[in-house]
C-alpha positions in Angstrom: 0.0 0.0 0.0 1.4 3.1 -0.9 2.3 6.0 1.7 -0.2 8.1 -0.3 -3.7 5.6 0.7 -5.5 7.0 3.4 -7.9 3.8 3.9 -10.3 4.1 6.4 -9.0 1.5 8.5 -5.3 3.1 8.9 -3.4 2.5 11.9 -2.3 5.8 13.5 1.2 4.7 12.3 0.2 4.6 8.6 -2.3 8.0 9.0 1.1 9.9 10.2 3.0 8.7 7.5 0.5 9.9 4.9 0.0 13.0 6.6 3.9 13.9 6.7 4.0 12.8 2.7 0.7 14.7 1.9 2.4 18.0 3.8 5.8 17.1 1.6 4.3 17.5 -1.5 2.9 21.5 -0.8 6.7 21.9 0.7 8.3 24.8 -0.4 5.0 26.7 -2.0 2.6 28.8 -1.2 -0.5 26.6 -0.2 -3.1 29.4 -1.1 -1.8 29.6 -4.5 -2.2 25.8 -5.1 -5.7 26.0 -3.8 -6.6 28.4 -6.5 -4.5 26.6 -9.3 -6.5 23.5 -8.9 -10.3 24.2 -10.3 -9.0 25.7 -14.0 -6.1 23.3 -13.8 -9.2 20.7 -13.5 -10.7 21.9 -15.7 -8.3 21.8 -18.6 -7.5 18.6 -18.0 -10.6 17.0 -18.0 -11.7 19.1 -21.5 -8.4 17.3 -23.0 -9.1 14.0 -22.2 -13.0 14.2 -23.4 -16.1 12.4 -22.3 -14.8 9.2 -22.6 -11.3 8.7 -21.4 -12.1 10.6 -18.1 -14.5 7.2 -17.0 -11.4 5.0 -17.5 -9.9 3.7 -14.6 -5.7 3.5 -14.8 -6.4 -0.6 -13.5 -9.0 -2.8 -12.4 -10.1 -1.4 -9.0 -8.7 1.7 -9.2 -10.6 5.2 -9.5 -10.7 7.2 -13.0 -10.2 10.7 -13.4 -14.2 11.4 -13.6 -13.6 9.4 -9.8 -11.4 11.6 -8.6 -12.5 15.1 -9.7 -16.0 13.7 -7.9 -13.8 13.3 -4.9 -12.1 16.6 -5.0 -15.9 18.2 -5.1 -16.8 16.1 -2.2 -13.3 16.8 -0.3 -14.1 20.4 -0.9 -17.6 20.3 0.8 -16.0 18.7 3.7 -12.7 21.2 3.7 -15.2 24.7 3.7 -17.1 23.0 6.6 -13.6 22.4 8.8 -12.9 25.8 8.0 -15.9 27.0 9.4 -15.9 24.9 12.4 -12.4 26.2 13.3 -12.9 29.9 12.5 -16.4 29.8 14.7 -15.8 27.2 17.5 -13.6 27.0 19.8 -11.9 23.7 19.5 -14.3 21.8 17.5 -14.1 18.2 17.2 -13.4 17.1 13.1 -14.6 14.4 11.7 -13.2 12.0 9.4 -15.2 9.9 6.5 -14.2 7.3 4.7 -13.5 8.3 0.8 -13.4 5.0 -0.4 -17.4 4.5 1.0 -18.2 7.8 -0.3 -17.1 7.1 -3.6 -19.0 4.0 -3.7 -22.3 4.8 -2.2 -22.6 8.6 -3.6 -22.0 7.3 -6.9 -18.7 9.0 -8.1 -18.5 6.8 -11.5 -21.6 7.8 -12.8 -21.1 11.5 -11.9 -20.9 14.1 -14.2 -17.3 15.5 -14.1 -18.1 18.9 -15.7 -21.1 19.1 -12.4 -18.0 18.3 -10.2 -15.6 20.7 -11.9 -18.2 23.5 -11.2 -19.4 22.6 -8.1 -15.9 22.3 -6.6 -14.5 26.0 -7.7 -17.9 27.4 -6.6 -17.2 25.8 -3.3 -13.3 26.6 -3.2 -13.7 30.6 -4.1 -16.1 30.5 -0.9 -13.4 29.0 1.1 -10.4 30.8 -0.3 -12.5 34.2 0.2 -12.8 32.8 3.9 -9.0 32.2 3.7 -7.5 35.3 2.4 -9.4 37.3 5.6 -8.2 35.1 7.8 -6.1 36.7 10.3 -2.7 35.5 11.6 -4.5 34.8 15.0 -7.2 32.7 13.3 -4.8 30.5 11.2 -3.3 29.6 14.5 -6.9 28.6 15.8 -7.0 24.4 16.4 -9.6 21.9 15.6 -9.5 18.4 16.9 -9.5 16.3 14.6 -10.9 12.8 15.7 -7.9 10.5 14.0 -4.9 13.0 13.8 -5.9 15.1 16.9 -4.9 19.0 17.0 -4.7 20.6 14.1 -4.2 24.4 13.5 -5.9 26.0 10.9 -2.7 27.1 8.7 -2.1 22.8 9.1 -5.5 22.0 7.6 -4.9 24.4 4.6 -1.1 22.9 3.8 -3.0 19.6 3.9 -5.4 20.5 1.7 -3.2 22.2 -0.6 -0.8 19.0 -0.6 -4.3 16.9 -1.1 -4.7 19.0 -4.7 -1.3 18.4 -5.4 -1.6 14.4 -4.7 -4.4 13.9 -6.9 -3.1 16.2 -9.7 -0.2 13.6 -9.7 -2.6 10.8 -9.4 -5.0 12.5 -12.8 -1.4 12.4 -14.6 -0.8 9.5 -13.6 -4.2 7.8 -15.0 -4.1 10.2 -18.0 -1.0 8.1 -19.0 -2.2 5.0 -18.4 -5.4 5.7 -20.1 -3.8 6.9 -23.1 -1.4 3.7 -23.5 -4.9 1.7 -23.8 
């Protein structure tokens, strides 16, 4: 299993490790620029590959790119609402969900990538506005995260930025497989 698998049933050992990896990837950039990189880079991407190649898994079992944009909508959804929590409560406790259920049971192959493209920059201008006031005192606000524990609000936004940049190199990665089909 690679670092990069955040499967519901992780050990706290194996949720660390993708964490630290996760945070390695935005090392060295700005996170807020990422997080508004990502829709139009989205975007783009899924315009090139067309109607068709987007539904095609990189292997058996594995998630195609139409899979993972409806992820990245979802992700967002759950992102501007641990954003919220943080900025309004005072340590908030933050759930986790399992991706691998949600993708099943909401449906992600059958969804409409262009739907999820939209939905997910609506959603991330809302949160970047929220974001970009944020003051120095606010990014230092903590959540508590029910698996990884405390969390600061400037960690949740690297780990979100570094969550873009994973599956931007997962799309690539089933872009080439898909086009060697």
């Amino acid at each position: 299993m690679s670092v990069f698998t955040n499967a519901a049933s992780s050990t706290p050992a194996e949720t660390a490790a993708y964490v630290s990896a996760v945070l390695g990837l935005i090392e060295g950039q700005d996170p807020l620029a990422v997080l508004r990189a990502t829709p139009s880079w989205l975007a783009r991407v899924v315009e090139e590959l067309g109607t068709d190649a987007v539904s095609v898994p990189e292997a058996p079992g594995k998630w195609s790119v139409n899979e993972v944009v409806q992820h990245l909508a979802d992700s967002e959804l759950v992102f501007g609402w641990r954003i919220r929590l943080v900025l309004a409560h005072d340590r908030p406790t933050i759930t986790g969900y399992d991706q691998d259920r949600w993708a099943d049971r909401l449906h992600y192959a059958e969804g409409n990538p262009q739907e999820a493209i939209e939905r997910f920059a609506v959603i991330r201008q809302s949160n970047l506005t929220l974001l970009e006031r944020a003051s120095a005192a606010d990014l230092q606000r903590v959540g508590v995260h029910a698996e990884r524990g405390e969390e600061t609000l400037a960690h949740i936004i690297r780990l979100y930025a570094g969550h873009d940049l994973l599956h931007v190199r997962q799309i690539e990665r089933i872009r080439s497989a898909v086009a060697e089909m």
